[in-house]
N, C-alpha and C positions, 0 to 999 in steps of 0.2 A: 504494500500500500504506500501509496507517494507520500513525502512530507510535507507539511504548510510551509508556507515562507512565514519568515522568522516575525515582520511587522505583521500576521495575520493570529503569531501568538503573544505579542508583546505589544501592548498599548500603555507607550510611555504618558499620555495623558491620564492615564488613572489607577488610583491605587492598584498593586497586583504583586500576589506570590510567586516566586518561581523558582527552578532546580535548575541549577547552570551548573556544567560540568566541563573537563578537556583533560585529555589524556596528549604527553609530552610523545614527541614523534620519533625520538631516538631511541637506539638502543641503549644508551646513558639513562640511566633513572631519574628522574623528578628529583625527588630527594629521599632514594633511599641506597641500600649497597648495591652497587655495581658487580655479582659475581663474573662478569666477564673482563673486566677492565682491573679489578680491586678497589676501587675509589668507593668510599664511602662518601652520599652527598647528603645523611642523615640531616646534617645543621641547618642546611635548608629550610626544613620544615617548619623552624623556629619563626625566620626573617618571614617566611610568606603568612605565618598567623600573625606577624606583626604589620606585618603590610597592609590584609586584610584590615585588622586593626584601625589603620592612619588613613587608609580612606573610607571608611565607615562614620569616620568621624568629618570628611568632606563633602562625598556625596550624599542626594538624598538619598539614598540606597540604603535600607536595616538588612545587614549578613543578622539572619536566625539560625542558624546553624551551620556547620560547615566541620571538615573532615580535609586534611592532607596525606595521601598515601605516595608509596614506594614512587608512583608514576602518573598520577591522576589526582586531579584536585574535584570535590566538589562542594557545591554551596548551595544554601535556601536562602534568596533575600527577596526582601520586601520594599517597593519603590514607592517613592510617597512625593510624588511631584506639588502634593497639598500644601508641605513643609518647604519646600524650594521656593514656594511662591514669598513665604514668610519672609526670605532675607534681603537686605540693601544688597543695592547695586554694587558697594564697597565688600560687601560680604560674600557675594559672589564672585567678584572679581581674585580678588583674596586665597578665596578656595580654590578655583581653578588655578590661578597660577603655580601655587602649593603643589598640585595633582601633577601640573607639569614639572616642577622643578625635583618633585619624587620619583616622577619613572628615569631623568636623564641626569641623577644622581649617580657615583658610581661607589657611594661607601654606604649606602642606604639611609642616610642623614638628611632629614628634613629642613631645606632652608626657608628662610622666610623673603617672601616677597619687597620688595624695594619701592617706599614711598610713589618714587617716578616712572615704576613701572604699571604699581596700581590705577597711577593718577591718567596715562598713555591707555590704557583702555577703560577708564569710565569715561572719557571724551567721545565714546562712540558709543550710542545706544545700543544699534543693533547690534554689538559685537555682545556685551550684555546682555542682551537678549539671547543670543546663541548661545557664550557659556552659561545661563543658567540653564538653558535644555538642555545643555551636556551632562549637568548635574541632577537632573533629574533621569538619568537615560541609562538603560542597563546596559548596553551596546557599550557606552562610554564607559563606565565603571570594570566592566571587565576588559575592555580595551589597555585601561591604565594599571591594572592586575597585572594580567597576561603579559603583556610590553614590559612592564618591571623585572615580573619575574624572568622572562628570554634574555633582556639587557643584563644581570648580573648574573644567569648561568651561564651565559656565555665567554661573559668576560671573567669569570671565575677557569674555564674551561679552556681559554683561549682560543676559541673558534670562532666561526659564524657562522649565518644561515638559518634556517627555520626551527623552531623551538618545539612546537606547537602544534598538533594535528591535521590543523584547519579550524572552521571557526569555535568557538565554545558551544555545547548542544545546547539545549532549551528546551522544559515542558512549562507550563504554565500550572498551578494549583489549583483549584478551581474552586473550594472549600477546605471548611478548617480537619475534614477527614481526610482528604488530599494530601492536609499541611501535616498532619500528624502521621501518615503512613509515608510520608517521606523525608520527615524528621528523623524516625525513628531507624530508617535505613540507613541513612546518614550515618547517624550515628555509632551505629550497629558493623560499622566499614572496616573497622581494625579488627573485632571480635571475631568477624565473617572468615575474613583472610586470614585469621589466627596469629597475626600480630598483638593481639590482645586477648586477657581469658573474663575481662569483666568492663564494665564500664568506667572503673575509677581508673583503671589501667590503661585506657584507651587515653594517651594521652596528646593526641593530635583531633582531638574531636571539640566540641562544642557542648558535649557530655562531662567531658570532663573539666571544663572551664566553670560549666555550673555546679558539679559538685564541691570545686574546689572552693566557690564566692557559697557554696551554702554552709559548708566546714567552718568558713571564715563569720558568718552569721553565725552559728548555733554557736561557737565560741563564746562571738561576743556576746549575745544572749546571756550565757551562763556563766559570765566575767572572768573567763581565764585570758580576755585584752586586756588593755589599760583603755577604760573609760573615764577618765579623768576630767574630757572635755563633757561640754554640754551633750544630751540627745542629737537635739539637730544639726550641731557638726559633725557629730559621729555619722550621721545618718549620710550629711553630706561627702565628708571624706572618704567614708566606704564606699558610697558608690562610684566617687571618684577613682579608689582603685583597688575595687571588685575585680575578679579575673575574667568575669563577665559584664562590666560594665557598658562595655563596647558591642554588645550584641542584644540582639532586637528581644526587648521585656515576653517572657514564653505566656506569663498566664494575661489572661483579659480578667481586668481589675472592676470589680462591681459593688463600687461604694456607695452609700447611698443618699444620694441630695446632688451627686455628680454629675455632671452633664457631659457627653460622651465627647464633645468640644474640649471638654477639660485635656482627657486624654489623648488629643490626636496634637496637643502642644507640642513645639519643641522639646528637645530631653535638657533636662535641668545642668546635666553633668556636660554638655556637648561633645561627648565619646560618641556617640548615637544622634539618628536624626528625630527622633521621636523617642517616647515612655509608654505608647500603647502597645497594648498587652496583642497576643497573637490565636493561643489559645484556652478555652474554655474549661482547664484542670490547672492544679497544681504541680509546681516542680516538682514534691515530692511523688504526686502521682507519675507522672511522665516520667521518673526515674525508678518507680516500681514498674513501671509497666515496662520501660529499657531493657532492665534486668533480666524479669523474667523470659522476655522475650531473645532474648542473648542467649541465655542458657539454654532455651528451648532448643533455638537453629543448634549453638555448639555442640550439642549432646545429640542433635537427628532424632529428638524424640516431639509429638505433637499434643502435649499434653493442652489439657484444656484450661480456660482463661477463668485464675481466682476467682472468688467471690467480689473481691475487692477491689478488681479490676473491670468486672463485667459492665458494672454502671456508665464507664469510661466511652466504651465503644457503641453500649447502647444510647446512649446521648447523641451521638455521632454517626448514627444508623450503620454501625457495622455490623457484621455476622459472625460471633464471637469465631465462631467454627471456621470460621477463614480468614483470621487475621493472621496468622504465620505463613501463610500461604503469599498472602498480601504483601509480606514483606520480603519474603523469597524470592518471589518473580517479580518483584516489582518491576526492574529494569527492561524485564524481557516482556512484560505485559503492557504497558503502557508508552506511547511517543510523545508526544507532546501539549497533550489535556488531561489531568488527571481532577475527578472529581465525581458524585454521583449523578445515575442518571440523564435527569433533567439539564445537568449542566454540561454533559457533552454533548448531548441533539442539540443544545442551543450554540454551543461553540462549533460544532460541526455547519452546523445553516452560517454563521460569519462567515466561515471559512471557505464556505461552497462545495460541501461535501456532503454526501450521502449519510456516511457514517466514519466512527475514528477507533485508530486501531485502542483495543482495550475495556470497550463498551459492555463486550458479552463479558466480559470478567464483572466489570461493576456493576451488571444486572445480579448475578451471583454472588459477590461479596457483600454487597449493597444492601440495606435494606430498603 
């Protein structure tokens, strides 16, 4: 079955989920050991979560989760052109030239833009205009990934030439069971491949970023920090430098007198483009349900979904009995819609298609 073209999955005018992925085109690994060369390019993996990291904090682009393996990178983010609209022209400008002066960096050091050079394009509207739709634009954000990361494995490697497979793939999420069954894959990427035996081990995932800011919480909770300062500095400063600070808030927050405007604000800590939440559980749920689900694949066994889990999926119309299933094949099952039902006959009619590959699975996994 043919692919859609990429703008007939991606509409940078409106908020939208998505699984972006790319696999390096060399026989040289990504960043992991080279058995045929000997080179280990393990350290890599560090700089590219840091990367992730510094334009997260530029673009309107929320990375929700994300995974670095031996030879492939992949990511869940969230485009929020809503928040792009929020910034001055000074702000924009700012950011982008930052984005450029990070990919043609050659020690990965972040420099800061230069009064005269901010000042040479806020004289031009429309150039401001342009880069603010760069910054809204998932094409662009992984552009400035991508480009990074080839610019310093290259020159690390002393070669040249192409990096990269061809372009980054793309599915769209279509809902928040979409967002959760490929969250969890995500995550699940080191355990699969047996680089990992559990989730606090997975230590190149987005799993492990929040377990590590939840440790850092229950801690402080139970005063083995130093709380010396007031509450809401602490509150402040943690989030400041949470190990998850930088990554897109997992639960949707339902407080109540809130207005749902509250939460599509900017993010308080500007690591992130936003504070709103993505899904409708708890981190501690989504980390029991990780688990167990890890264990299940690792061990090849299909045990059936806790008590304490089944609430989880029946909220989210899934069929308990095929949620390992869900995440097994996920890659092989699905191109680039993923979502119930209703949401791919209506994505498929955009697109001018009959039907989309993975349909019959989500009439079956679906309820």
């Amino acid at each position: 079955m043919p692919g859609c073209a990429r703008k007939k999955v991606v509409d940078c005018d409106v908020v939208g989920v998505y699984h972006v992925w790319g696999r390096c085109v060399r026989r040289a690994w990504l960043c992991g050991d080279d058995p045929l060369s000997g080179i280990d390019y393990s350290e890599r993996r560090g700089w590219i979560r840091q990367l992730q990291e510094e334009l997260a904090a530029l673009f309107a682009v929320e990375v929700e989760f994300h995974v670095e393996m031996s030879n492939h990178l992949h990511l869940v983010v969230r485009t929020r052109p809503d928040i792009a609209l929020t910034w001055t022209d000074e702000e924009v400008v700012r950011r982008m030239l930052t984005v450029h002066k990070i990919i043609h960096s050659r020690d990965g050091q972040i420099a800061v833009p230069s009064p005269a050079e901010v000042q040479k394009e806020l004289e031009d509207p429309e150039r401001v205009a342009e880069l603010r739709g760069r910054l809204r634009d998932l094409s662009w954000f992984m552009k400035a990934l991508r480009e990074t990361v080839a610019r310093r494995a290259n020159r690390s490697e002393e070669i040249a030439g192409a990096f990269w497979d061809g372009r980054y793939r793309c599915r769209r999420l279509m809902d928040e069971t979409a967002i959760l069954i490929c969250g969890i894959y995500v995550d699940l990427n080191q355990i699969r491949s047996g680089e990992a035996a559990t989730p606090e081990q997975s230590t190149h995932t987005s799993a492990f970023d929040r377990i590590l800011a939840w440790q850092l919480r229950q801690r402080t909770i139970t005063g083995e920090t130093d709380a010396s300062s007031s509450p809401a500095c602490d509150s402040q400063e943690m989030a400041m430098k949470s190990p998850d600070g930088w990554l897109g808030e997992l639960t949707i927050q339902e407080v109540a007198g809130a207005s749902d405007s509250q939460w599509n604000l900017r993010s308080r800590t500007g690591r992130r483009a936003s504070d709103k939440g993505l899904l409708p559980l708890t981190l501690e749920k989504y980390l029991e349900l990780l688990d167990w689900t890890g264990r299940q694949l690792r061990e090849g066994k299909s045990g059936v979904i806790p008590n304490s889990l089944a609430p989880i999926l029946e909220r989210l119309r899934i069929r308990a009995e095929r949620w390992l299933e869900l995440i097994e094949h996920y890659d092989r099952w699905f191109r680039n819609f993923v979502g119930h039902l209703e949401h791919l006959r209506a994505a498929a009619v955009r697109s001018g298609k009959r039907c989309l590959r993975g349909i019959r699975q989500c009439a079956a996994a679906f309820l």
